[in-house]
C-alpha positions as CSV (number, residue, x, y, z in Angstrom):
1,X,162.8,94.5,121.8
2,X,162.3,94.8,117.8
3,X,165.3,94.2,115.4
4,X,164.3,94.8,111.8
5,X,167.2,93.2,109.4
6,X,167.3,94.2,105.9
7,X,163.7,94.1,105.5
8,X,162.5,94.9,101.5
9,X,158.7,94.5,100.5
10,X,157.5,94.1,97.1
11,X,153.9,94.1,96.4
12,X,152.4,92.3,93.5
13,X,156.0,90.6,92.4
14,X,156.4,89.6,89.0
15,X,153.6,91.5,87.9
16,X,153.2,94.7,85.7
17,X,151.8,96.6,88.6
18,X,154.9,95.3,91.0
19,X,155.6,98.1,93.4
20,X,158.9,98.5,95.8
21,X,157.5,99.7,99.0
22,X,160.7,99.2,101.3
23,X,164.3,98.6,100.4
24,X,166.7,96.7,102.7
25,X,165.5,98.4,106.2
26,X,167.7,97.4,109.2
27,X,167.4,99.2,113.0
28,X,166.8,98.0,116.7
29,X,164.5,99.3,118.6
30,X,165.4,98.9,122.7
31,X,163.1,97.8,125.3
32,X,160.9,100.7,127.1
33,X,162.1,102.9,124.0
34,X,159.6,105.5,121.5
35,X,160.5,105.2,118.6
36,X,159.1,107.8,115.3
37,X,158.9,105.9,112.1
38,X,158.8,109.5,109.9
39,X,158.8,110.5,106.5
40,X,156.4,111.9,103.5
41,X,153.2,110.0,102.8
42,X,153.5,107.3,100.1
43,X,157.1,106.6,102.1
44,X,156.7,102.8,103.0
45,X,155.8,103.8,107.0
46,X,152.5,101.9,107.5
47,X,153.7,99.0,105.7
48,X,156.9,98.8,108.2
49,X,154.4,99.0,110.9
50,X,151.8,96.7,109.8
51,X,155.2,94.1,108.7
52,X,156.1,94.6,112.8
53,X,152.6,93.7,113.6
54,X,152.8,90.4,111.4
55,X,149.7,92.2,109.9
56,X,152.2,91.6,106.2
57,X,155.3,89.3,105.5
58,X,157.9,90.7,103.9
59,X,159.6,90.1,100.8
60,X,162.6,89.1,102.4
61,X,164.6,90.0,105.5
62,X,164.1,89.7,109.2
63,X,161.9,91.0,112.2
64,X,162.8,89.6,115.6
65,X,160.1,90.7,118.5
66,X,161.3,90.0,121.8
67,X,163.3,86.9,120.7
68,X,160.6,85.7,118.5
69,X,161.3,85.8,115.0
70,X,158.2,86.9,113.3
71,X,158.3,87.5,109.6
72,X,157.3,83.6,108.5
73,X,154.7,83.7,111.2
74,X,151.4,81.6,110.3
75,X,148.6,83.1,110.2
76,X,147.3,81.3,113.4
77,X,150.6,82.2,115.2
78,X,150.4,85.8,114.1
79,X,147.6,86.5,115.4
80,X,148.7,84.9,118.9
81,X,151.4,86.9,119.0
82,X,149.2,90.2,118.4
83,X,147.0,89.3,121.2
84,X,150.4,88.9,123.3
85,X,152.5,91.3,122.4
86,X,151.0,94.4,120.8
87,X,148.3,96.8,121.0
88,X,147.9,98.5,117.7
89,X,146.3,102.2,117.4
90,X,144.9,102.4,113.8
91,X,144.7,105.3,112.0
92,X,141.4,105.6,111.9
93,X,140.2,103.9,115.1
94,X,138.6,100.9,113.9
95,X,136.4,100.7,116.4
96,X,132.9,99.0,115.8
97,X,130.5,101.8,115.2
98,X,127.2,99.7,116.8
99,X,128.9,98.4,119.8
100,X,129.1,100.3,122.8
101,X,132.6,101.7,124.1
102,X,133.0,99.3,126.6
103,X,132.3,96.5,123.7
104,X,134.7,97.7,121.9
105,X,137.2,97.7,124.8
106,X,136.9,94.5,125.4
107,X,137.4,92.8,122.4
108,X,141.4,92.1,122.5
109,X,140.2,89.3,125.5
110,X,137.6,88.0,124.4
111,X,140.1,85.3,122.8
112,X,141.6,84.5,126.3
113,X,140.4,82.8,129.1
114,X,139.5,85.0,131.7
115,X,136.3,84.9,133.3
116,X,134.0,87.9,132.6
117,X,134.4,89.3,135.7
118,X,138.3,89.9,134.9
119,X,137.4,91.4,131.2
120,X,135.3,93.8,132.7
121,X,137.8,95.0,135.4
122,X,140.4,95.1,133.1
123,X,138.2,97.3,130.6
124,X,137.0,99.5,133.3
125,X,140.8,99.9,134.3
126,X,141.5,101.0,130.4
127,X,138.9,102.8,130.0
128,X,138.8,105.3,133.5
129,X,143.0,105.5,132.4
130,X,142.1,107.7,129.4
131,X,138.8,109.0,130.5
132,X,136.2,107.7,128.9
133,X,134.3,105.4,131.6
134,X,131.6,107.6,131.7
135,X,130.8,106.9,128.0
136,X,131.0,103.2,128.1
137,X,127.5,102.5,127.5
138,X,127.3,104.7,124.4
139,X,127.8,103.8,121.0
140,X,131.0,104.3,119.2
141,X,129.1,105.7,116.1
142,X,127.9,108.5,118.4
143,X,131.6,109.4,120.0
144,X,133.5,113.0,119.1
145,X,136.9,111.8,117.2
146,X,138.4,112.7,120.3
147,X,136.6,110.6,122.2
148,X,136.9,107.6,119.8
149,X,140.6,108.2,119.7
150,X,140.4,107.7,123.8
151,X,138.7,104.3,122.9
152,X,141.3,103.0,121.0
153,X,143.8,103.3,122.9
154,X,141.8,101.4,125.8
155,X,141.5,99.0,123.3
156,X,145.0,98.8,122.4
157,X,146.4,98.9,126.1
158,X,143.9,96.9,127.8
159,X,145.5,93.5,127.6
160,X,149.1,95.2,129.1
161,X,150.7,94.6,126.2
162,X,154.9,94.8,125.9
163,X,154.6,96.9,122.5
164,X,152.3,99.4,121.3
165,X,152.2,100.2,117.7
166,X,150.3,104.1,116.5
167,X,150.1,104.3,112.7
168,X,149.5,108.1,111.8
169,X,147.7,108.5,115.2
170,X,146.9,111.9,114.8
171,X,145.9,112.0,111.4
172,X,141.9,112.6,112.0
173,X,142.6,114.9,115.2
174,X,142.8,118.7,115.5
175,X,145.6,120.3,117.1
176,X,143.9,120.3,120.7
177,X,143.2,116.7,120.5
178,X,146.6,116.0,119.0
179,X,148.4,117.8,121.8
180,X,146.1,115.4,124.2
181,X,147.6,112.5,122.6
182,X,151.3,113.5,123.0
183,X,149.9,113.3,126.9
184,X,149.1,109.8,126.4
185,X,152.0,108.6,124.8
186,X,154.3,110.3,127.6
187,X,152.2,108.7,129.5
188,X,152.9,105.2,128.4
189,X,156.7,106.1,127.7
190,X,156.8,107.3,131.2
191,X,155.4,103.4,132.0
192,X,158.0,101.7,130.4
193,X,155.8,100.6,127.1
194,X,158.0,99.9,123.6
195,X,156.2,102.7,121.2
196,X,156.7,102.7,117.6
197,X,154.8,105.4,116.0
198,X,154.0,105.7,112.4
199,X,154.0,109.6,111.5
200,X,154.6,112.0,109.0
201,X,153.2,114.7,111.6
202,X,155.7,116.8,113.3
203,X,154.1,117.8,116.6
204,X,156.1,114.3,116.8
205,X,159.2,115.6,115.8
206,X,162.3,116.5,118.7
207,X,160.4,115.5,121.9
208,X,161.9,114.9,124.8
209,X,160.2,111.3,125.5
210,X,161.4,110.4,121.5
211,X,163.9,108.2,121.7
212,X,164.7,107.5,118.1
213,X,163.5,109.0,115.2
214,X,163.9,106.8,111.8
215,X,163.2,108.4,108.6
216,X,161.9,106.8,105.7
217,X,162.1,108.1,102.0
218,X,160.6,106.4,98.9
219,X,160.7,102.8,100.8
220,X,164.4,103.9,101.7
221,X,165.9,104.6,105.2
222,X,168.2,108.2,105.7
Protein backbone atom coordinates (compact mmCIF):
# COMPACT_ATOMS: atom_id res chain seq x y z
CA UNK A 1 0.00 0.00 0.00
CA UNK A 2 2.90 2.73 0.80
CA UNK A 3 6.59 2.10 -0.48
CA UNK A 4 8.87 4.85 0.63
CA UNK A 5 12.35 4.59 -1.57
CA UNK A 6 15.28 6.42 -0.40
CA UNK A 7 13.43 9.36 0.63
CA UNK A 8 15.96 12.38 2.10
CA UNK A 9 14.49 15.91 2.92
CA UNK A 10 16.42 18.99 3.25
CA UNK A 11 14.80 22.12 4.38
CA UNK A 12 16.05 25.51 3.32
CA UNK A 13 18.80 23.92 0.74
CA UNK A 14 21.66 26.00 -0.09
CA UNK A 15 21.10 28.21 2.64
CA UNK A 16 22.94 28.89 5.95
CA UNK A 17 20.12 27.67 8.00
CA UNK A 18 19.90 24.27 5.58
CA UNK A 19 18.74 21.50 7.91
CA UNK A 20 18.86 17.48 7.09
CA UNK A 21 15.64 16.27 8.39
CA UNK A 22 15.58 12.61 6.75
CA UNK A 23 18.39 10.61 5.12
CA UNK A 24 17.75 8.04 2.48
CA UNK A 25 14.46 6.32 4.14
CA UNK A 26 13.27 3.19 2.30
CA UNK A 27 10.28 0.57 3.80
CA UNK A 28 6.90 -0.84 2.58
CA UNK A 29 4.14 -0.66 4.35
CA UNK A 30 1.40 -3.69 3.32
CA UNK A 31 -2.19 -3.23 2.82
CA UNK A 32 -4.51 -3.54 6.14
CA UNK A 33 -1.08 -3.21 8.05
CA UNK A 34 -0.22 -0.57 11.45
CA UNK A 35 2.57 0.60 11.15
CA UNK A 36 4.64 2.87 14.31
CA UNK A 37 6.83 5.47 12.84
CA UNK A 38 8.98 5.91 16.49
CA UNK A 39 11.81 7.60 17.62
CA UNK A 40 12.91 10.76 19.93
CA UNK A 41 11.32 14.11 19.20
CA UNK A 42 13.33 16.36 16.73
CA UNK A 43 13.81 12.67 14.83
CA UNK A 44 12.34 13.53 11.29
CA UNK A 45 8.78 11.55 12.14
CA UNK A 46 6.22 14.21 11.34
CA UNK A 47 7.93 15.23 8.37
CA UNK A 48 7.79 11.38 7.04
CA UNK A 49 4.27 11.57 7.75
CA UNK A 50 3.25 14.86 6.43
CA UNK A 51 5.88 13.70 3.02
CA UNK A 52 3.14 10.42 2.92
CA UNK A 53 0.40 12.80 3.02
CA UNK A 54 1.85 14.91 -0.01
CA UNK A 55 1.39 17.65 2.75
CA UNK A 56 5.74 18.12 1.73
CA UNK A 57 7.84 16.97 -1.35
CA UNK A 58 10.83 15.60 -0.68
CA UNK A 59 14.28 16.36 -1.56
CA UNK A 60 14.56 13.47 -3.54
CA UNK A 61 13.49 9.86 -3.53
CA UNK A 62 10.19 8.04 -3.96
CA UNK A 63 6.69 7.51 -2.28
CA UNK A 64 4.31 5.22 -4.13
CA UNK A 65 0.60 5.13 -2.54
CA UNK A 66 -1.46 2.44 -3.82
CA UNK A 67 0.28 2.50 -7.22
CA UNK A 68 0.24 6.27 -7.42
CA UNK A 69 3.42 7.77 -7.22
CA UNK A 70 3.09 10.76 -5.15
CA UNK A 71 6.14 12.71 -4.30
CA UNK A 72 5.91 15.28 -7.61
CA UNK A 73 2.29 15.54 -6.87
CA UNK A 74 0.73 19.14 -7.87
CA UNK A 75 -0.68 20.89 -5.51
CA UNK A 76 -4.20 20.39 -7.10
CA UNK A 77 -3.59 16.62 -7.37
CA UNK A 78 -2.34 16.45 -3.78
CA UNK A 79 -4.99 17.55 -2.43
CA UNK A 80 -7.23 15.05 -4.60
CA UNK A 81 -5.49 12.46 -3.49
CA UNK A 82 -5.87 13.43 0.41
CA UNK A 83 -9.60 13.65 -0.07
CA UNK A 84 -9.28 10.00 -1.60
CA UNK A 85 -7.02 8.27 0.12
CA UNK A 86 -6.28 9.45 3.63
CA UNK A 87 -7.70 10.61 6.68
CA UNK A 88 -5.08 12.50 8.70
CA UNK A 89 -5.38 12.72 12.72
CA UNK A 90 -3.34 15.90 13.65
CA UNK A 91 -1.66 16.28 16.58
CA UNK A 92 -3.45 18.69 17.89
CA UNK A 93 -6.90 18.20 16.38
CA UNK A 94 -7.30 20.94 14.10
CA UNK A 95 -10.61 21.17 14.40
CA UNK A 96 -12.50 24.60 13.90
CA UNK A 97 -13.03 25.98 17.38
CA UNK A 98 -16.53 28.08 16.27
CA UNK A 99 -18.06 25.38 14.30
CA UNK A 100 -20.11 22.85 15.75
CA UNK A 101 -18.85 19.08 15.89
CA UNK A 102 -20.97 17.95 13.28
CA UNK A 103 -19.36 20.99 11.10
CA UNK A 104 -16.35 19.92 11.64
CA UNK A 105 -17.24 16.36 10.65
CA UNK A 106 -18.29 17.11 7.69
CA UNK A 107 -15.77 19.02 6.11
CA UNK A 108 -13.58 16.23 4.20
CA UNK A 109 -17.02 16.06 1.72
CA UNK A 110 -17.82 19.09 1.35
CA UNK A 111 -15.46 19.00 -1.85
CA UNK A 112 -17.36 15.95 -3.31
CA UNK A 113 -20.57 15.65 -4.81
CA UNK A 114 -22.86 14.10 -2.61
CA UNK A 115 -26.08 15.59 -1.83
CA UNK A 116 -26.58 16.86 1.70
CA UNK A 117 -28.56 14.29 2.64
CA UNK A 118 -25.59 11.69 2.15
CA UNK A 119 -22.92 14.15 4.06
CA UNK A 120 -25.08 14.08 6.93
CA UNK A 121 -25.55 10.28 7.09
CA UNK A 122 -22.19 9.67 6.59
CA UNK A 123 -21.28 12.20 9.50
CA UNK A 124 -23.89 10.87 11.73
CA UNK A 125 -22.32 7.34 10.91
CA UNK A 126 -18.64 8.81 12.06
CA UNK A 127 -19.66 10.46 14.56
CA UNK A 128 -22.20 7.70 16.67
CA UNK A 129 -18.77 5.19 15.69
CA UNK A 130 -16.71 7.07 18.30
CA UNK A 131 -19.32 8.48 20.44
CA UNK A 132 -19.80 11.76 20.17
CA UNK A 133 -23.30 12.19 18.32
CA UNK A 134 -24.73 13.49 21.21
CA UNK A 135 -22.37 16.59 21.06
CA UNK A 136 -22.82 17.32 17.50
CA UNK A 137 -24.52 20.50 17.92
CA UNK A 138 -21.90 21.88 20.30
CA UNK A 139 -19.02 23.85 19.57
CA UNK A 140 -15.67 22.42 19.29
CA UNK A 141 -14.10 25.35 21.38
CA UNK A 142 -16.28 24.01 24.25
CA UNK A 143 -15.24 20.05 23.87
CA UNK A 144 -12.94 18.16 26.73
CA UNK A 145 -9.55 17.13 24.72
CA UNK A 146 -10.96 13.82 24.88
CA UNK A 147 -13.83 14.62 23.26
CA UNK A 148 -12.20 16.71 20.53
CA UNK A 149 -9.79 13.92 19.97
CA UNK A 150 -13.22 11.69 19.20
CA UNK A 151 -13.96 14.48 16.60
CA UNK A 152 -11.02 14.04 14.76
CA UNK A 153 -11.07 10.93 14.13
CA UNK A 154 -14.79 11.25 12.68
CA UNK A 155 -13.33 13.70 10.67
CA UNK A 156 -10.55 11.68 9.53
CA UNK A 157 -12.58 8.42 8.88
CA UNK A 158 -15.65 9.74 7.65
CA UNK A 159 -14.99 9.70 3.95
CA UNK A 160 -13.84 5.63 4.35
CA UNK A 161 -10.69 6.36 3.52
CA UNK A 162 -7.89 3.42 2.43
CA UNK A 163 -5.15 5.01 4.76
CA UNK A 164 -5.23 6.69 7.94
CA UNK A 165 -2.30 8.72 9.01
CA UNK A 166 -2.02 9.80 13.38
CA UNK A 167 0.94 12.12 13.92
CA UNK A 168 1.75 12.06 17.80
CA UNK A 169 -1.99 11.20 18.48
CA UNK A 170 -1.70 11.08 21.98
CA UNK A 171 0.42 13.83 22.57
CA UNK A 172 -2.40 16.28 24.39
CA UNK A 173 -4.17 13.15 26.11
CA UNK A 174 -3.85 11.71 29.56
CA UNK A 175 -3.25 8.26 30.14
CA UNK A 176 -7.16 7.33 30.38
CA UNK A 177 -7.82 8.96 27.15
CA UNK A 178 -4.69 7.58 25.61
CA UNK A 179 -5.63 3.98 26.50
CA UNK A 180 -9.17 4.96 24.79
CA UNK A 181 -7.40 5.71 21.77
CA UNK A 182 -5.38 2.43 21.54
CA UNK A 183 -9.35 1.10 21.46
CA UNK A 184 -9.85 3.08 18.41
CA UNK A 185 -7.05 2.16 16.52
CA UNK A 186 -7.63 -1.72 17.21
CA UNK A 187 -10.64 -0.86 16.12
CA UNK A 188 -9.78 0.38 12.67
CA UNK A 189 -6.78 -2.36 12.48
CA UNK A 190 -9.44 -4.86 13.31
CA UNK A 191 -11.42 -3.17 9.93
CA UNK A 192 -8.73 -3.61 7.72
CA UNK A 193 -7.55 0.27 7.54
CA UNK A 194 -3.56 0.96 6.47
CA UNK A 195 -2.41 2.96 9.90
CA UNK A 196 0.74 4.69 10.04
CA UNK A 197 1.24 6.33 13.26
CA UNK A 198 3.67 9.00 14.06
CA UNK A 199 4.89 8.46 17.82
CA UNK A 200 7.57 8.81 20.17
CA UNK A 201 4.90 7.49 22.97
CA UNK A 202 5.33 3.98 24.04
CA UNK A 203 1.93 2.95 25.27
CA UNK A 204 2.45 2.31 21.29
CA UNK A 205 5.31 0.22 21.61
CA UNK A 206 4.95 -4.09 21.33
CA UNK A 207 1.15 -4.28 20.71
CA UNK A 208 -0.34 -7.00 19.42
CA UNK A 209 -2.33 -5.08 16.46
CA UNK A 210 1.43 -3.27 15.55
CA UNK A 211 2.47 -4.74 12.73
CA UNK A 212 5.70 -2.90 12.06
CA UNK A 213 7.49 -0.70 14.07
CA UNK A 214 10.20 1.73 12.14
CA UNK A 215 12.42 3.70 14.18
CA UNK A 216 13.79 6.89 13.25
CA UNK A 217 17.03 8.61 14.69
CA UNK A 218 18.39 12.10 13.83
CA UNK A 219 16.44 11.85 10.22
CA UNK A 220 18.12 8.31 10.02
CA UNK A 221 16.33 4.88 10.02
CA UNK A 222 17.73 1.81 12.65
Amino acid sequence: MIKVKNVTKIFNEGKPTQTLALKDISFDILEGESALLKGPSGSGKSTLLAIIAALLKPTSGDVDVDGQKIAKLPDNFASLYRRENLGFIFQKFNLIPTLSVEENVILPLIPSDLSKEEIEEKAKSAMSKFSIIHKKDDLAKNLSGGEQQRVAIARALVNDPKIILADEPTANLDSKLSKSFLEFVKILHDEGKTIVIATHDPIFFDLDFIDKEIEIIRGKMQ
